[in-house]
C-alpha positions in Angstrom: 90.6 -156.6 175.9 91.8 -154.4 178.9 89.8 -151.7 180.4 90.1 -148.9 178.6 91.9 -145.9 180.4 90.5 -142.4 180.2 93.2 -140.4 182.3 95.5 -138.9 180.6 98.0 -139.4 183.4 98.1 -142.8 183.3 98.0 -143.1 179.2 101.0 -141.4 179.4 103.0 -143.8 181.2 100.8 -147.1 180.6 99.0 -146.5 177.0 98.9 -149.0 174.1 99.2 -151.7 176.8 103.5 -151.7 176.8 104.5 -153.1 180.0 108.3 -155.0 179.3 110.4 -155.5 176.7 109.6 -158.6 175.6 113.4 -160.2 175.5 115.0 -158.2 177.8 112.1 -157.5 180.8 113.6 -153.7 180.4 110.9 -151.2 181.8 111.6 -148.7 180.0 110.8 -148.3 176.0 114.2 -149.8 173.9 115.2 -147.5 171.0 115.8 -150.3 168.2 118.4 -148.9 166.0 117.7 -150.9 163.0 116.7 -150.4 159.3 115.3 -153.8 158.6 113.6 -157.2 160.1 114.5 -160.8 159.5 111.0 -162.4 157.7 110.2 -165.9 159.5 110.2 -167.0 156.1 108.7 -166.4 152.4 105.0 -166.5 153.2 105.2 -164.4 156.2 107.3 -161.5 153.9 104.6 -161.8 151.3 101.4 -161.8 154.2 103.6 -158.7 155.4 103.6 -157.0 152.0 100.1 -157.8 151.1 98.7 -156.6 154.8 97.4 -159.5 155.4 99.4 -159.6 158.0 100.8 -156.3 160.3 104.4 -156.5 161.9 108.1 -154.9 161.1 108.9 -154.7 157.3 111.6 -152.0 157.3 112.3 -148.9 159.5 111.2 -146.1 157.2 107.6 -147.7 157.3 107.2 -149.1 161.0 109.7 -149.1 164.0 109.1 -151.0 167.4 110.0 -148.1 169.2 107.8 -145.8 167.3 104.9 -148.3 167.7 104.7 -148.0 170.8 104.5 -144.1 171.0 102.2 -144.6 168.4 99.5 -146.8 170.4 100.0 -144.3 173.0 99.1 -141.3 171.1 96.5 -142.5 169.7 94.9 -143.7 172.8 95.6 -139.8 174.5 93.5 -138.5 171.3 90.5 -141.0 171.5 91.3 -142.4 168.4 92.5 -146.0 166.8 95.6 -145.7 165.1 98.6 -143.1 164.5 100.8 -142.6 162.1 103.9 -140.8 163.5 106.6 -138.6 161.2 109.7 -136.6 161.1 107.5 -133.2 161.8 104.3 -131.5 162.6 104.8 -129.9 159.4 104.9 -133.6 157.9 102.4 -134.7 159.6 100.1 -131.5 158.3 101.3 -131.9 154.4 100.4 -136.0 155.1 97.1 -135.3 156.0 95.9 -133.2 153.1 97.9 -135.6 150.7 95.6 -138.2 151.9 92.6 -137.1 150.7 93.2 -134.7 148.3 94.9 -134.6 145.0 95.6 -132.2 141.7 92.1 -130.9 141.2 90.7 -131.1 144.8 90.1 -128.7 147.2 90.2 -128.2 151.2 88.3 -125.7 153.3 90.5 -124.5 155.9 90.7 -122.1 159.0 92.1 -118.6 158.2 93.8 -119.3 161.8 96.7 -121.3 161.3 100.2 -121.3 162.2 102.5 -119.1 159.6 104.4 -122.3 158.1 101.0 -123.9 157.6 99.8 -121.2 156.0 103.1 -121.5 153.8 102.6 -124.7 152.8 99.0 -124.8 151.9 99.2 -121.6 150.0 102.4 -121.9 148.2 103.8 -125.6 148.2 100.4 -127.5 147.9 99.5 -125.0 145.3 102.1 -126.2 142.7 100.7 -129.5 143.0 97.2 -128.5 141.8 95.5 -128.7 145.3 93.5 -125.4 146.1 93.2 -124.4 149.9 90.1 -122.3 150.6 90.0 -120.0 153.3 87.2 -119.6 155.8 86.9 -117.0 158.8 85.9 -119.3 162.2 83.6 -117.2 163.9 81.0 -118.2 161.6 81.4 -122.2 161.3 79.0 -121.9 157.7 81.6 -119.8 156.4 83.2 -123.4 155.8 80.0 -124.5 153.9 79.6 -121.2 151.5 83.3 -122.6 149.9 82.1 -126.4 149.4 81.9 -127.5 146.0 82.2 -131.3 144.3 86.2 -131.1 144.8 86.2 -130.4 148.7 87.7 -133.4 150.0 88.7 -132.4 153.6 88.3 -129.2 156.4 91.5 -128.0 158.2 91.1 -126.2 161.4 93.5 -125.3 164.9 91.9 -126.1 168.4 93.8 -123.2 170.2 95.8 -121.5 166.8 98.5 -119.0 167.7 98.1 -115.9 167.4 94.8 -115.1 167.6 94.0 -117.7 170.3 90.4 -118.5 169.1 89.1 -122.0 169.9 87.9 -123.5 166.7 84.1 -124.4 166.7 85.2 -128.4 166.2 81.3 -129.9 166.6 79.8 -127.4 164.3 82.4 -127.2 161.7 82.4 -131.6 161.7 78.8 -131.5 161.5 78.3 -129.6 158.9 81.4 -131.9 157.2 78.7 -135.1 157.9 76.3 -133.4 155.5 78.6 -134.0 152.6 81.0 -136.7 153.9 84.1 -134.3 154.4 86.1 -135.4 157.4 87.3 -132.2 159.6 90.9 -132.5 160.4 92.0 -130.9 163.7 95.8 -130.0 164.1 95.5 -130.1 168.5 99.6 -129.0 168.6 98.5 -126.5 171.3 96.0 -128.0 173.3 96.7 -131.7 174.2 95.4 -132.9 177.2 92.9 -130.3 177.5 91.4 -130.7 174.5 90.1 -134.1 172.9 89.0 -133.3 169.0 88.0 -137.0 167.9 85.1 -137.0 171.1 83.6 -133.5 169.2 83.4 -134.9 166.1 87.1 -134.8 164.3 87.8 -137.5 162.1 91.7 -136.8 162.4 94.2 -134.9 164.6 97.8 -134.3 164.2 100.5 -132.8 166.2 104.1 -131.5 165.8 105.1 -133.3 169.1 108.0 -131.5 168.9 105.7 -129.2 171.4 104.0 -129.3 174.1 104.0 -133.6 173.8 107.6 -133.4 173.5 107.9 -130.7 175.7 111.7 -130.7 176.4 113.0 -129.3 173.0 114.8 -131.9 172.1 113.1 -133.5 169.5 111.5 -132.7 166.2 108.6 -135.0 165.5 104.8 -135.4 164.1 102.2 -137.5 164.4 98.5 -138.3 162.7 95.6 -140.0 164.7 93.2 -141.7 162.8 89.3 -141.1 164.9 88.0 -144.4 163.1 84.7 -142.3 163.6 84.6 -141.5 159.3 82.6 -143.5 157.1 85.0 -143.4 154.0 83.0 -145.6 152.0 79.6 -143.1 152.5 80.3 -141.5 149.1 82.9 -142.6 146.9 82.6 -139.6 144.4 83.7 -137.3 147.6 86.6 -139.2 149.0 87.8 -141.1 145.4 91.3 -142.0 147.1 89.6 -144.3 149.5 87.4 -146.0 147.0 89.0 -146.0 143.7 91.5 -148.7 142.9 95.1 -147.7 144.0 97.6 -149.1 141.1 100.5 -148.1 143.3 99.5 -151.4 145.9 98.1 -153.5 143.4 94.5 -151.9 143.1 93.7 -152.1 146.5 90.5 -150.2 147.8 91.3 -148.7 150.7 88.1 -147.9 152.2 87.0 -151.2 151.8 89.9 -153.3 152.2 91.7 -152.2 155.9 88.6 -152.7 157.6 88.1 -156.0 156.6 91.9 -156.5 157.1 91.9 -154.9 160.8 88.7 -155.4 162.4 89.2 -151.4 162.6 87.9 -148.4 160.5 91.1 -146.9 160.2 92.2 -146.7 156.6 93.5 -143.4 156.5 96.3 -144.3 159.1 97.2 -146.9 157.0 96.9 -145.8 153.4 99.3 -142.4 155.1 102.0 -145.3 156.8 102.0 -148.0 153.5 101.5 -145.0 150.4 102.6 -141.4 151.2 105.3 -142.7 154.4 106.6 -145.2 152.1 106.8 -143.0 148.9 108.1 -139.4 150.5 110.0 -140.8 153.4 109.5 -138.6 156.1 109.5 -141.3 158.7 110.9 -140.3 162.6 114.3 -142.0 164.1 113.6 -144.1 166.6 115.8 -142.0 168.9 113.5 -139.4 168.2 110.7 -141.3 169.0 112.3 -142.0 172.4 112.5 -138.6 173.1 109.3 -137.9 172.6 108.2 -140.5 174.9 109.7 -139.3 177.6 108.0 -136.0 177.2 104.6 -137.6 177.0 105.0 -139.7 180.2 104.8 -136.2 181.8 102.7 -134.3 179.3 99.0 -134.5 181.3 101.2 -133.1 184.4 103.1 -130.3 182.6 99.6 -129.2 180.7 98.2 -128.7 184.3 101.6 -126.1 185.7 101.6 -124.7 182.0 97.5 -123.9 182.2 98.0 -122.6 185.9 100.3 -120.3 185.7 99.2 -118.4 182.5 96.0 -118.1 184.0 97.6 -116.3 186.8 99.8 -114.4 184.0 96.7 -113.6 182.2 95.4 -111.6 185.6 98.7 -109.8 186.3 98.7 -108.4 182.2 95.4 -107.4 181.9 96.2 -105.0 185.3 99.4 -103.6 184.2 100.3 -100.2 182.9 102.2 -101.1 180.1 100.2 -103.3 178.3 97.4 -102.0 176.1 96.1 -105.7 175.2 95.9 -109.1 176.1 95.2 -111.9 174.2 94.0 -115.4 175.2 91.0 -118.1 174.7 89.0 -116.8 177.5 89.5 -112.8 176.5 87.3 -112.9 173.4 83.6 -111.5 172.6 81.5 -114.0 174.1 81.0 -116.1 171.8 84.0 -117.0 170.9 85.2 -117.3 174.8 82.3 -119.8 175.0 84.0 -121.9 172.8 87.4 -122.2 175.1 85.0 -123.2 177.7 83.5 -125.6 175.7 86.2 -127.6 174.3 89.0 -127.0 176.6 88.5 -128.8 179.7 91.3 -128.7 182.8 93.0 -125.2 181.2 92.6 -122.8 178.9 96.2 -123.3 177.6 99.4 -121.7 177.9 99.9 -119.1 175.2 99.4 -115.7 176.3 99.4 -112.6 174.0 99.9 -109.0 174.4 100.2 -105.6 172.5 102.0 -102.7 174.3 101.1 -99.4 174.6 104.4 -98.4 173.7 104.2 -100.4 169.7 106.5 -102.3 168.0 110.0 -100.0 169.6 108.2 -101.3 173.1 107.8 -104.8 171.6 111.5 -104.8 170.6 112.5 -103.5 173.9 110.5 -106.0 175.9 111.7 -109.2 173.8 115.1 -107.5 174.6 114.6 -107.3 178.2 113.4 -110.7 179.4 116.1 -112.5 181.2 114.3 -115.6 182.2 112.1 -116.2 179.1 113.6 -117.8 176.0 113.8 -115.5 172.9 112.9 -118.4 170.3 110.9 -119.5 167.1 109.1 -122.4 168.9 106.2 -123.3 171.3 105.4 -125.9 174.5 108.5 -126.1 175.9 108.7 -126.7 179.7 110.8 -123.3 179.4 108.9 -120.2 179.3 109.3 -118.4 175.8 108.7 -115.6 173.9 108.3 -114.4 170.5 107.5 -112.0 168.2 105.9 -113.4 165.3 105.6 -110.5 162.4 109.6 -111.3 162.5 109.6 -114.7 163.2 106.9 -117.6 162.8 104.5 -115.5 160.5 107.3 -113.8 158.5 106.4 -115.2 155.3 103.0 -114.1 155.2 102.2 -110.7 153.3 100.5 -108.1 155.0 96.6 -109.5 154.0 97.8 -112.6 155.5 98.9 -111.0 158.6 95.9 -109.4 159.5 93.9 -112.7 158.5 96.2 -114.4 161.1 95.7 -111.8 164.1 99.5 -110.9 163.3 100.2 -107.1 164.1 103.8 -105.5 164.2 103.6 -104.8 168.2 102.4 -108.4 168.8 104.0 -110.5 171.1 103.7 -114.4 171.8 104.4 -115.6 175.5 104.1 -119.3 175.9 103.9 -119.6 179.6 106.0 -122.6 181.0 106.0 -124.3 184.2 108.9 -122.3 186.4 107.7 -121.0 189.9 104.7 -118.4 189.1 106.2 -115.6 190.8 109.9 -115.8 188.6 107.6 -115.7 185.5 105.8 -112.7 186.4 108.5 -111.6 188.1 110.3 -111.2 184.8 107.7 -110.6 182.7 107.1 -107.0 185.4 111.0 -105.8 185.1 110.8 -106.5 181.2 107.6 -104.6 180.8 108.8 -101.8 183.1 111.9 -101.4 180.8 109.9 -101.5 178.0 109.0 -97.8 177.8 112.0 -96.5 178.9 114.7 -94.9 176.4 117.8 -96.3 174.9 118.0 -100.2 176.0 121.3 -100.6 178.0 123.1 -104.7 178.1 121.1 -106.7 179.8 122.8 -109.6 181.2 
């Protein structure tokens, strides 16, 4: 086995040990447009179907291309395996489909992105899985709502908006108590932040941000921490140690490590069951795309962490603003926490309310000429947002105020243009912000 590489640098361009293409010599990773693979012959098809064997079976399942960004991935995380899929949101509605079904129950953060919150609340609803809710600040808030059903805990590492780093060791210890796996969605803080080495038994990621970084491509992925004993207690996690009818009774838990060597059997039961069943598998092109993004992730996480810290200074001095929001601007406790878990930045969302309310909001959004008026984060771009109208719109006003969504809020996801353009628009939109009528800008 090769020396295992800790820099994230270097995983970026040399992880899951890819160095050629193994026909052609080509350097660079090959985007193999295909749907299906020729079999050797009819024992290798059936070693492939029964996993007694791992290699190309058909597209929708596995992908050469996608392997690759795969192995990669999952070595950036810490982990042992990733599942990638067509979206973060995919990859979030994977992860609770993996462990839970019509009569369980997660625990999750009340800090989430707005189409998360969507999805658990309403979607995952109808199909008779209940999402609890549990304020962060305290981590036992996540152990008052355990009961016999709770098959999984949910949180953010850096969730938008409120920018509070989730307490990842003290939420996944309590989770070892009771053998429930704490699943960290790290969207906003790769790089800096490594879930699986504080305890987190799965990340995911719409790489479609910061990983991606480019905007070019929607994708998600799931890591797999091989640090969860699924077999610990069967009556808490039944779908990895009951018999599965739809793969000829296999038992998960017990089966995939004695197949791989690996302790990795929720990567494999989300690629062979729910990938397989729902179809939400990511082109190859797509997965091409993303790789280029990665190769430069580690070094775009550094400009992007920079240059909102020095955003961070200039807002919290300026006349117009009234607030600003960001890991390191919290009580103390919680601002302990970004110091604790991110490591190399602090990350690149920024957040701010204006004196002037939700007409200065409007005005400022209005006003920016350099920054990007759009619904997404991590580009390289510098963007903004405002998310009561946007990402958090369909959340009812409970659920706003759960979120750290106000009217006047607005999102700044710093990018990695020359410092003193950013703040340079970021001064002439502010200084409009309060004045009357908004003329053209062009």
């Amino acid at each position: 086995m090769k020396k295992k590489r800790n820099n994230p640098e270097t995983i970026g361009l040399h992880g899951g040990e890819y160095r050629k293409d193994p026909t052609t010599n080509a350097v660079t990773v090959p985007i193999y447009r295909t749907t299906a693979y020729q079999f050797d012959n009819t024992e290798h098809a059936a070693k492939l179907f029964r996993l007694e064997e791992f290699g190309n079976i058909y597209t929708r399942i596995m992908n050469p291309t996608n392997d690759v960004l795969e192995k990669r991935l999952a070595e950036l995380e810490g982990g042992l395996a990733c599942l990638t899929v067509s979206s973060g949101q995919t990859a979030s509605t994977f992860a609770v489909l993996n462990v839970a079904q019509a009569g369980d129950n997660i625990v999750s953060s009340t800090d989430l992105y707005g189409g998360t919150v969507s999805l658990f609340t309403n979607t995952l609803s109808k199909l008779g899985i209940e999402i609890r809710y549990a304020d962060p600040v305290d981590p036992y808030n996540f152990e008052k709502l355990i009961d016999k059903n709770t098959r999984a805990f949910y949180g953010e590492t850096l969730p938008n908006p409120y920018l509070r780093v989730f307490p990842i060791k003290e939420v996944s210890d309590i989770g070892k108590k009771y053998n429930i796996p704490l699943i960290m969605d790290n969207t906003a803080a790769p790089v800096i932040c490594k879930p699986i080495e504080h305890g987190a038994a799965i990340t995911i990621h719409s790489l479609t941000k910061y990983i991606g970084g480019h905007g070019t491509a929607v994708a998600g992925s799931i890591v797999d921490g091989g640090n969860f004993d699924w077999t610990a207690d069967p009556k808490r996690q039944p779908l990895f140690n009951e018999p599965d009818p739809s793969y000829g009774d296999v038992i998960w838990g017990k089966a995939v490590p004695e197949l791989t060597g690996a302790n990795i059997p929720f990567a494999v039961r989300a690629r062979v069951c729910l990938l397989r069943d729902l179809g939400s598998s990511l082109a190859p092109d797509n997965a091409f795309s993303i790789i280029q993004g990665l190769e430069t992730c580690a070094l775009r996480m550094k400009q992007h962490c920079e240059n909102a810290s020095k955003v961070v200074d200039f807002l919290s001095k300026h006349k117009e603003v009234s607030k600003v929001i960001y890991s390191t601007k919290h009580e103390k406790k919680i601002s302990d926490r970004a110091r604790k878990y991110l490591s190399g930045g602090n990350g690149a969302m920024v957040g701010i309310e204006l004196k002037g309310g939700i007409e200065a909001g409007k005005k400022f959004i209005e006003s920016l000429k350099m920054f990007y008026h759009v619904a997404n984060i991590g580009d390289a771009r510098s963007l903004a947002t405002h998310p009561a109208s946007t990402t958090h719109s369909q959340l009812n006003k409970k659920q706003l105020a759960a979120s750290g969504v106000t009217q006047g809020y607005v999102r700044l996801c710093i990018g990695i243009e020359h410092i003193d353009d950013i703040i340079g628009d970021l001064d002439q939109a502010l200084n409009r912000s309060t004045k009357g009528k908004l003329k053209a800008v062009s």
